[in-house]
C-alpha positions as CSV (number, residue, x, y, z in Angstrom):
1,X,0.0,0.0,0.0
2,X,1.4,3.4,-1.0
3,X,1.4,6.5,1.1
4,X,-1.6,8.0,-0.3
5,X,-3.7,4.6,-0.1
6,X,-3.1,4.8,3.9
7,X,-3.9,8.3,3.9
8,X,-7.3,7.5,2.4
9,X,-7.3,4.4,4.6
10,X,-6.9,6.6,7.8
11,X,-9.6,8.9,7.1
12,X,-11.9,6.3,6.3
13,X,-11.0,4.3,9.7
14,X,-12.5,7.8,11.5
15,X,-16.0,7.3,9.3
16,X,-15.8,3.4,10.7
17,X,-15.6,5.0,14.1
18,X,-18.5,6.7,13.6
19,X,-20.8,4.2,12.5
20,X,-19.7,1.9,15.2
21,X,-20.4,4.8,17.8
22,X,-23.8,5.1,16.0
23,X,-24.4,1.1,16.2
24,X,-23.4,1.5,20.0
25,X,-25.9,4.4,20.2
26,X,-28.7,2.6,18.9
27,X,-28.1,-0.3,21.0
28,X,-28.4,1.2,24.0
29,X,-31.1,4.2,23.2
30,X,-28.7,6.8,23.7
31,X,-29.8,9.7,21.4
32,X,-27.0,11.9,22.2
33,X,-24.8,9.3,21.5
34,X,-26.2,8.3,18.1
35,X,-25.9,12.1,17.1
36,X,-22.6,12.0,17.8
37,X,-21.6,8.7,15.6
38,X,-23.6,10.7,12.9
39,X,-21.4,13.3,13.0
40,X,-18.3,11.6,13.2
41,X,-19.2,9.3,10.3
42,X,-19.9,12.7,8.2
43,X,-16.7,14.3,9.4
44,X,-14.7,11.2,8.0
45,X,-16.7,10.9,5.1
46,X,-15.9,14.8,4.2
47,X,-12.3,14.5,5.1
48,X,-11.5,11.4,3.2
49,X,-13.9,13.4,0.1
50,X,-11.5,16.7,0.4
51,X,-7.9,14.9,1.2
52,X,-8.3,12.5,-1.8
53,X,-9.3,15.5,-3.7
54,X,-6.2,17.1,-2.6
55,X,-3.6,14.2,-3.4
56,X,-5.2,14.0,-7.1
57,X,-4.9,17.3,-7.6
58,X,-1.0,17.2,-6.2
59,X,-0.6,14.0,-8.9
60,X,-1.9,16.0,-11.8
């Protein structure tokens, strides 16, 4: 795996996070909880989106 693959990797290891947080927040009725998996999931999701946008447009 190059650098940039375990870049990409990295950021989409925080969007796992969040949908296990989320899972864990559903299991036990947490509501708060739940809202915060959301958001971590969509924070990973839009750094992975805006980092592999920025290593393409390095490449070429």
């Amino acid at each position: 795996m190059n650098d940039k693959q375990k870049v990409v990797f990295k950021q989409l290891q925080l969007a796992g996070l969040g949908i296990v947080v989320f899972v864990f927040g559903l299991l036990y009725q947490e509501k708060a909880i739940s809202i915060v998996g959301i958001c971590i999931l969509i924070f990973g999701l839009l750094r992975t989106y805006y980092i592999k946008k920025a290593i393409d447009k390095l490449d070429g």
